[in-house]
N, C-alpha and C positions, 0 to 999 in steps of 0.2 A: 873783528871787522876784516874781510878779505880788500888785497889790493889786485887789482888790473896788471899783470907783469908790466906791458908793453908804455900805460901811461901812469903807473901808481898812484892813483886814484882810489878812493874807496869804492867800493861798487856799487854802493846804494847816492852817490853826489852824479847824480846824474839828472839832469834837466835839460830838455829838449825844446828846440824850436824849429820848426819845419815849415819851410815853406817850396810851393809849385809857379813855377811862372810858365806862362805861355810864350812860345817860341819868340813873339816879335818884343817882348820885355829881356830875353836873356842873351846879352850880347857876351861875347867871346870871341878873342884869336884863337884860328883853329890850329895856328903852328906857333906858339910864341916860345922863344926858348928851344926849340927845337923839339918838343912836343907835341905828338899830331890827336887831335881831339876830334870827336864826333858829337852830334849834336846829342848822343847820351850824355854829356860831360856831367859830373855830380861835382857842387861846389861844396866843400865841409870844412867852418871854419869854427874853431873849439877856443873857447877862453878858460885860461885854467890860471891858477897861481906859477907866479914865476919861480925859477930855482934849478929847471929840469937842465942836464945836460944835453948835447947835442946831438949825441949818440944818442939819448933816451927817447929824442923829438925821430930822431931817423929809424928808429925800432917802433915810433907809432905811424909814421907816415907807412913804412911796409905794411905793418897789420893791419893798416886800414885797408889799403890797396888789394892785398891779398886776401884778406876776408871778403872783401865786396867781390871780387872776381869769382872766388871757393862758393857763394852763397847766390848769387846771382847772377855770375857771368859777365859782371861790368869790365870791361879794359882798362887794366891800372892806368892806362895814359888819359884814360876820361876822369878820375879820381883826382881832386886840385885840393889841395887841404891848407887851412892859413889858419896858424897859433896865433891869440891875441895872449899873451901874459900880463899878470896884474898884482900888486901887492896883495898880501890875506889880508889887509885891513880895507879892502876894497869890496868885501863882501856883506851883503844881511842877506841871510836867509827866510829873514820874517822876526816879528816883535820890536822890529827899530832899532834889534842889535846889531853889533859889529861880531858876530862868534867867533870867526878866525883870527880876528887880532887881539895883541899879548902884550 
């Protein structure tokens, strides 16, 4: 099984949720923090097990950033990304097991 450098991750634990809002449902400051946002803003928030270093959270906040720029043009300043972390006995993946927890 291959890992993702940037968030070691397996590459196949991947599950997605997507969603589109229309303008007058997606509120945002366009300068909070001193980041200036356009109404491109893409919100990406990833729940993953807990354990990563801070530097490994700052080498995926770039790649994200900079993949989405490299691939579509997006502005790293419209790219907002928030880690939820979670114990591995916090997961089933289906069967009513707990697989990650030992």
């Amino acid at each position: 099984m291959r890992h993702s450098s940037a968030s070691a991750c397996l590459r196949n634990d991947r599950f997605q949720v997507i969603g589109e809002h229309r303008a007058e449902n997606f509120a945002f400051y366009s300068d909070y923090i001193g980041v200036h946002r356009t109404e491109d803003l893409v919100i990406i928030q990833i729940t993953w097990n807990e354990g990563r270093s801070t530097e490994q959270k700052k080498a995926l906040y770039k790649a994200i950033a900079d993949g989405l720029h490299s691939a579509v043009g997006l502005r790293r300043e419209d790219v907002f990304i928030n880690l939820i972390e979670v114990k591995k006995e916090n997961w089933s993946f289906g069967n009513g097991e707990a697989q990650y927890a030992v």
